[in-house]
C-alpha positions as CSV (number, residue, x, y, z in Angstrom):
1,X,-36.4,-41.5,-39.7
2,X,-38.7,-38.1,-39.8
3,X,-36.8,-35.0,-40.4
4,X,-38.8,-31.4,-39.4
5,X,-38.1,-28.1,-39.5
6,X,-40.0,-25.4,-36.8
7,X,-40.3,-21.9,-37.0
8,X,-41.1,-19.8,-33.4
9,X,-40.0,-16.5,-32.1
10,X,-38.4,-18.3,-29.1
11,X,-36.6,-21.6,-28.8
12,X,-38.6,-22.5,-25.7
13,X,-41.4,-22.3,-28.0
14,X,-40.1,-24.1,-30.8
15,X,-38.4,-26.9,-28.5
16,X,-42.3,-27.0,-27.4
17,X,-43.4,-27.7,-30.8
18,X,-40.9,-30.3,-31.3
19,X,-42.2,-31.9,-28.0
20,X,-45.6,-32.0,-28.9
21,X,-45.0,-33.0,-32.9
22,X,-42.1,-35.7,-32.3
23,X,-42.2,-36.3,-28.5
24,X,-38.9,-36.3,-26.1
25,X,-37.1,-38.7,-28.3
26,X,-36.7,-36.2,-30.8
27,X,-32.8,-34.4,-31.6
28,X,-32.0,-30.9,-32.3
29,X,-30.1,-31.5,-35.6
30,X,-29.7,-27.5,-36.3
31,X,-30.8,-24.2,-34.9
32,X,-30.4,-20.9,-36.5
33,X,-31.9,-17.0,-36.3
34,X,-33.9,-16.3,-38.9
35,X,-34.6,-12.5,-39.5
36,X,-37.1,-10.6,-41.4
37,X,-38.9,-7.6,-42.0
38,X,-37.3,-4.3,-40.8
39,X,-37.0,-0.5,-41.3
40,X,-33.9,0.6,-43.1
41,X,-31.9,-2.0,-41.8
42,X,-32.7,-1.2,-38.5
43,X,-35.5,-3.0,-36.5
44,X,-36.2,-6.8,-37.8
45,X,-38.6,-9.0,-36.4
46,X,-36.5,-12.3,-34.8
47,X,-37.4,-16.0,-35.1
48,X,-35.8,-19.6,-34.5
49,X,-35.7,-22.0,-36.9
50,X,-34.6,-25.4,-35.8
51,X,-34.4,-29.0,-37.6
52,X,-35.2,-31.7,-35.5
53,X,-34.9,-35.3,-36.4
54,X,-36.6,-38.8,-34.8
55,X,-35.6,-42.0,-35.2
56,X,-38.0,-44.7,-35.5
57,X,-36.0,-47.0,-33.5
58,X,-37.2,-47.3,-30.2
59,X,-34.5,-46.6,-27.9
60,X,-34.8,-47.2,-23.9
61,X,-35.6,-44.6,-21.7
62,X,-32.4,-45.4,-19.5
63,X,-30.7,-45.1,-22.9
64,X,-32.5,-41.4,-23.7
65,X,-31.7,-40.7,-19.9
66,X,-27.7,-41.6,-20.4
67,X,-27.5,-39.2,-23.8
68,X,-29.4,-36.2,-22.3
69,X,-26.9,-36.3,-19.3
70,X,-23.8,-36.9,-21.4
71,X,-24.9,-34.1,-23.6
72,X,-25.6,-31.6,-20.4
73,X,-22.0,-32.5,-19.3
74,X,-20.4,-31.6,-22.8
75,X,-22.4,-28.4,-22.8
76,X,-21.6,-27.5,-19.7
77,X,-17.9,-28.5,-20.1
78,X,-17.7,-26.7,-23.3
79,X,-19.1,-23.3,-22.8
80,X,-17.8,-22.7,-19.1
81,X,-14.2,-23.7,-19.4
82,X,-12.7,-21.2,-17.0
83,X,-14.7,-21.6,-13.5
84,X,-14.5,-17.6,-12.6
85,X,-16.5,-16.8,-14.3
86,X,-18.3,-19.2,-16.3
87,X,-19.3,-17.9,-19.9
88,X,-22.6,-17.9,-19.3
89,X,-22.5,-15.7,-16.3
90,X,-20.3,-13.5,-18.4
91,X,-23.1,-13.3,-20.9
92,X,-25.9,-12.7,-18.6
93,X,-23.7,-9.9,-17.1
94,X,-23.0,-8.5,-19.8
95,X,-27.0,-7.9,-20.5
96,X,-26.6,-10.7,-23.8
97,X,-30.4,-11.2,-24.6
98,X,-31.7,-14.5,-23.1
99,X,-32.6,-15.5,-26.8
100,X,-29.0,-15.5,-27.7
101,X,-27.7,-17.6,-24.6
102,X,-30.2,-20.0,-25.1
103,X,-29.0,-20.2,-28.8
104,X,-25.7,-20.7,-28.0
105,X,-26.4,-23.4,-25.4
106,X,-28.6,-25.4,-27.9
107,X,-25.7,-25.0,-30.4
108,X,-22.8,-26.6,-28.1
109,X,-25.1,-29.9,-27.8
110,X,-22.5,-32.8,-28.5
111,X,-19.5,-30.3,-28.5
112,X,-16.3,-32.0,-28.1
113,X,-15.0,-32.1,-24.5
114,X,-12.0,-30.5,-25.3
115,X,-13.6,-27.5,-27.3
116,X,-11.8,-24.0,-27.1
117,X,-14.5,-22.5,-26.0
118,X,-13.3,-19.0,-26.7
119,X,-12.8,-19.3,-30.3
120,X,-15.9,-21.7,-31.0
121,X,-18.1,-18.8,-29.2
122,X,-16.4,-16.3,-31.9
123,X,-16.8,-18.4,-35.3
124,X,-20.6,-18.9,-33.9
125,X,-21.1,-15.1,-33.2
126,X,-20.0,-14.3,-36.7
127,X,-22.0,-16.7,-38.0
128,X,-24.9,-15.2,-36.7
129,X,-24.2,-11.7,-37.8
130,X,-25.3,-11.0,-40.8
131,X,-25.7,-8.0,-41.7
132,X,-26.6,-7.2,-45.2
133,X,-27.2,-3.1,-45.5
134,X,-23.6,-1.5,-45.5
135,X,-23.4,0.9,-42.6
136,X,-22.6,3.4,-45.5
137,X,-19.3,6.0,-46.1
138,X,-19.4,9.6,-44.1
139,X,-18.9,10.9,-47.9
140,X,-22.0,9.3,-49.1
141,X,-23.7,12.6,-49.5
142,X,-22.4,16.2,-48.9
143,X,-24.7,17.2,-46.6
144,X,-24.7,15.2,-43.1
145,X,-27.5,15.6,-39.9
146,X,-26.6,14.4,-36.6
147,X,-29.4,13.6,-34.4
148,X,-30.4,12.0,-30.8
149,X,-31.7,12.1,-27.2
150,X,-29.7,14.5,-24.8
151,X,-26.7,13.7,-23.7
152,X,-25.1,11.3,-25.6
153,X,-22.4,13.4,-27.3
154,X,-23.8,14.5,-30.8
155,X,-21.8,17.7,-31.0
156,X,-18.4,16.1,-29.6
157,X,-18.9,12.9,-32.4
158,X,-19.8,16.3,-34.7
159,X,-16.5,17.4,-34.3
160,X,-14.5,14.2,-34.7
161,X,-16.3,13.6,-37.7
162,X,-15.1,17.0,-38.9
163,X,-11.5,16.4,-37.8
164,X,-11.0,12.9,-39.2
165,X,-12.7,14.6,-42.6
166,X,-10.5,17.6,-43.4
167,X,-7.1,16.2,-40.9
168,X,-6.9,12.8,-42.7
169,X,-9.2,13.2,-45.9
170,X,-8.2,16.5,-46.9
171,X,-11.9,17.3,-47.5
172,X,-13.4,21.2,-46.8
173,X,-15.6,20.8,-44.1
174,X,-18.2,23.1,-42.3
175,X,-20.8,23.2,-39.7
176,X,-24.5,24.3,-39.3
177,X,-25.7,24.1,-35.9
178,X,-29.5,24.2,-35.5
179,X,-29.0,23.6,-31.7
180,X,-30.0,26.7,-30.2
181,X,-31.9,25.6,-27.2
182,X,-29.2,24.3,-25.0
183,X,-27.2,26.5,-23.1
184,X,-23.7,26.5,-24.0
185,X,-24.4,24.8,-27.0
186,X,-23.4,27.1,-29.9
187,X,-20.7,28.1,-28.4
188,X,-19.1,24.6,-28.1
189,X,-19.6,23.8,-31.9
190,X,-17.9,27.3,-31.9
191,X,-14.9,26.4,-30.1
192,X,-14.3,23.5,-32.5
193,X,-14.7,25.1,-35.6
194,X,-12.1,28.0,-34.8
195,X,-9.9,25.4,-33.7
196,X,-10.4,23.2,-36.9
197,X,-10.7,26.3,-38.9
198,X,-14.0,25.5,-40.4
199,X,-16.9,27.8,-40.8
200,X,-19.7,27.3,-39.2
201,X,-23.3,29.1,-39.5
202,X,-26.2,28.7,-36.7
203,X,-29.8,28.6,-37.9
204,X,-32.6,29.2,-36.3
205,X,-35.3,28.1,-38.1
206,X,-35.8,25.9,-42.0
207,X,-35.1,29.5,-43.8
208,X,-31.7,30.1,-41.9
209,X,-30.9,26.5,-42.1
210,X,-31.7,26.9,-46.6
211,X,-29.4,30.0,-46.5
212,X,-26.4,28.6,-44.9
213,X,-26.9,25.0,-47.1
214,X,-26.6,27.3,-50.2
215,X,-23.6,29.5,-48.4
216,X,-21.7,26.5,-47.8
217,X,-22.7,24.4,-51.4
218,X,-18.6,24.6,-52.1
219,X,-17.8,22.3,-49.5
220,X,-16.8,19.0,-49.7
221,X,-18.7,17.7,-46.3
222,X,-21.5,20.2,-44.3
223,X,-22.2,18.6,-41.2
224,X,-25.2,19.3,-38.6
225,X,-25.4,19.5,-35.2
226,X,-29.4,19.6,-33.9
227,X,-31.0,20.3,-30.7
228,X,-31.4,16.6,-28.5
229,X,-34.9,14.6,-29.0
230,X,-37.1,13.0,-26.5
231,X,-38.4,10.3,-28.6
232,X,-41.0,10.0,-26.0
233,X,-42.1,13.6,-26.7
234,X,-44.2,12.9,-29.7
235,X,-44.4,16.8,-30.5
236,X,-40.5,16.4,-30.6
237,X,-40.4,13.5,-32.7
238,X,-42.8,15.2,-35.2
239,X,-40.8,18.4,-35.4
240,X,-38.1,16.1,-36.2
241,X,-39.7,14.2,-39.0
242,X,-41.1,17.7,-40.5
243,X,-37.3,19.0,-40.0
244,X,-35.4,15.8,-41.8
245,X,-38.5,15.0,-44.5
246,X,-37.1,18.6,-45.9
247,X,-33.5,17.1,-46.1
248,X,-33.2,14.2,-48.8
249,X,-30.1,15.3,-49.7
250,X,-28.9,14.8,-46.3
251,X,-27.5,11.5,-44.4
252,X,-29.0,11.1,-41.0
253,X,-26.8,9.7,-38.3
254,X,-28.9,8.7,-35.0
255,X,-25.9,9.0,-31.8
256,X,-26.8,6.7,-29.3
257,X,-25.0,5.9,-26.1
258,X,-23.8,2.6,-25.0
259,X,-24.2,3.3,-21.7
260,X,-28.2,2.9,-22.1
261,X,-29.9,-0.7,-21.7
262,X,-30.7,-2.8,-25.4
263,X,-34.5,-2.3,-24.5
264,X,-34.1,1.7,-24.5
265,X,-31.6,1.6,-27.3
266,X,-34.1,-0.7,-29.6
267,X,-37.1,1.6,-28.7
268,X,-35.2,4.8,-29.6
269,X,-33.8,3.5,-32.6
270,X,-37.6,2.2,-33.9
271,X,-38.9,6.0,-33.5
272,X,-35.8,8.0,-34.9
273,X,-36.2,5.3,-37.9
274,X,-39.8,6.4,-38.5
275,X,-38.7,9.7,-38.6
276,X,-36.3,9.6,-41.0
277,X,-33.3,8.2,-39.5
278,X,-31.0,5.5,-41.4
279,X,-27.7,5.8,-39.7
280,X,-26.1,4.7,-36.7
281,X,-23.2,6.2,-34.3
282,X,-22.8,4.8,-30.7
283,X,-20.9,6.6,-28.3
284,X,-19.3,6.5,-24.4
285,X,-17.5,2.8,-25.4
286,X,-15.2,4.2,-22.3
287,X,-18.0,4.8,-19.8
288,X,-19.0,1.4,-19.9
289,X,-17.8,-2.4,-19.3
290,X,-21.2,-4.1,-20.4
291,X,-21.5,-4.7,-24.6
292,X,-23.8,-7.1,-24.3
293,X,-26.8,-4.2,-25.8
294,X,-24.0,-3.7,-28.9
295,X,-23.9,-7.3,-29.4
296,X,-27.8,-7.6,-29.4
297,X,-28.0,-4.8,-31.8
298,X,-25.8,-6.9,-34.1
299,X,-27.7,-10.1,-33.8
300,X,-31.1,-9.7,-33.1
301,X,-31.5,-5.9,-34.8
302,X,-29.3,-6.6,-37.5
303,X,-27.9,-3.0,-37.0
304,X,-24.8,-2.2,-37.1
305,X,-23.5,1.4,-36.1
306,X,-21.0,3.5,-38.7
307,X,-18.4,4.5,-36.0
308,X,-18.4,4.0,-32.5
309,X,-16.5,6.8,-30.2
310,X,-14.1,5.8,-26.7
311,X,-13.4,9.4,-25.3
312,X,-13.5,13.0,-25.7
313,X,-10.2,13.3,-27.6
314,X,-10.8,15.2,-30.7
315,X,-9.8,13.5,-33.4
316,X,-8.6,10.2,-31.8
317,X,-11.5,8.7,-30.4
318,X,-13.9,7.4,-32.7
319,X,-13.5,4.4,-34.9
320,X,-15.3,2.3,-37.7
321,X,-16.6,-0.9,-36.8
322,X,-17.5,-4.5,-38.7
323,X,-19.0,-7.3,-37.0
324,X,-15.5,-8.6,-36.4
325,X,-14.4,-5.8,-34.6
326,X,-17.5,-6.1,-32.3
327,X,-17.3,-9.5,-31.1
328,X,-13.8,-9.1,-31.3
329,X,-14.4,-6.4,-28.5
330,X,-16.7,-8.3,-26.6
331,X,-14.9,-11.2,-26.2
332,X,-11.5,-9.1,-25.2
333,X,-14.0,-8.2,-22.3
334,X,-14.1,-11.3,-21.3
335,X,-10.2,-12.0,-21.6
336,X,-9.6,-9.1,-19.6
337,X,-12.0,-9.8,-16.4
């Protein structure tokens, strides 16, 4: 019996290795994500490890034919219980990285018949998430910077961060705003922070933004609200960096949408990182049906956003997650279709 373990970014290429080491006789005994690397928790590089096993004793090739048949049907049988639709339609809708499907499916070899497929997929799921860098507290530090692309509801999340900080904390709250570009823009922050009674200054450049930090040192919480980033603008991004290299007393929240694909939301998350970025809040759970990009952020990122927000309600829509909660979600998806 010869037992081996293989390490490849991809399973095709690791089943490929198998091949070529042990030949087609060999079993999968174990497969597994193995992540390393990163930038503050947020961008890991992804490999597979799998342990594969050959017996020395021949066996027939009608025998290896039989096994690898019987073993399709339990996969298949496992996985796709329900016919409309079948899991794995479900996943590829739901934009699930082909990395993970093929995980699972490798996984679910010699699976009983009569698995609940359902609640196997969700003890597997958690298995895989592992996240070991807290998502962090909103109190963490006093001063807090939200930044992003356009669009994606920085100064609404601003505001419900505010809310749920003085409404259900009992904290003393204030804003900065140092988004003066967009139209409209000030005066929205405005509108919340005469509702919530909070003060709020607007700076228009480092020395402004100094001034009103040392104005507002008494409160418990100052958040930020900042002018949306192109992170394919690299004059942007460098402004940015310049702007948040200034602020180590701050925590930086990137707000992403969820409405975006996992390829735009990995690439946007890998430049806001380099600049400075080591928080995550996704937004616009309500404008979309697909969370296949928040499940590959969990699994293959390793990243795992603070709060995650479902509506423009102000302070009722915005929540903390865990991994639980998230494939908790994303099955329920699934439930509901």
């Amino acid at each position: 019996m010869k037992v081996k373990k293989y390490i490849a970014p991809t399973m095709q290429e690791a089943m490929g290795k198998i091949r070529n080491d042990l030949g087609s006789e060999a079993f999968i005994l174990q497969s597994k994500q193995v992540r390393t690397g990163g930038f503050l928790g947020f961008f890991t590089k992804q490999s597979v490890e799998v342990i594969a096993l050959l017996d020395a004793e021949e066996r027939s090739e009608s025998t290896h034919k039989a096994e690898k048949e019987q073993n399709s049907l339990l996969v298949e049988e496992s996985i796709v219980k329900e016919d409309n639709p079948s899991w794995q339609s479900y996943f590829n809708d739901q934009g699930v990285s082909h990395l993970i499907i093929e995980e699972i499916i490798a996984d679910m070899q010699g699976t009983a018949k009569n698995v609940d497929a359902t609640r196997w997929l969700e003890h597997w799921l958690l298995d895989r998430a592992c996240v070991p860098l807290s998502p962090g507290s909103l109190y963490d530090t006093q001063f807090l910077t939200l930044v992003g692309p356009t669009g994606v509801g920085k100064t609404t999340t601003l505001a419900k961060l505010a809310a749920k900080a003085k409404l259900e904390d009992g904290k003393k709250v204030a804003f900065i705003t140092m988004d003066t570009y967009r139209i409209g823009a000030v005066e929205q922050l405005k509108t919340y922070a005469e509702i919530l009674k909070m003060p709020l200054k607007v700076a228009y450049n480092t020395e402004d933004y100094e001034m009103a930090k040392q104005e507002l040192s008494s409160y418990d919480l100052v958040l930020t609200d900042t002018a949306g980033r192109n992170f394919l603008n690299p004059e942007s991004m460098d402004e940015l960096g310049g702007l948040l290299q200034d602020q180590m007393d701050h925590t930086k929240y990137l707000v992403l949408s969820l409405t975006s694909k996992y390829e735009d939301l990995k690439n946007v998350i890998k430049h806001f990182s380099q600049a400075g970025v080591n928080r995550l809040i996704l937004t616009k759970k309500d404008e979309t049906a697909s969370l296949g990009a928040l499940l590959n952020l969990l699994l293959l990122e390793n990243t795992i956003p603070l709060y995650i927000t479902n509506g423009q309600n102000v302070p009722d829509d915005i929540s903390t997650v865990t991994p639980k909660a998230i494939i908790s979600m994303f099955l329920q998806e699934k439930r509901d279709a």
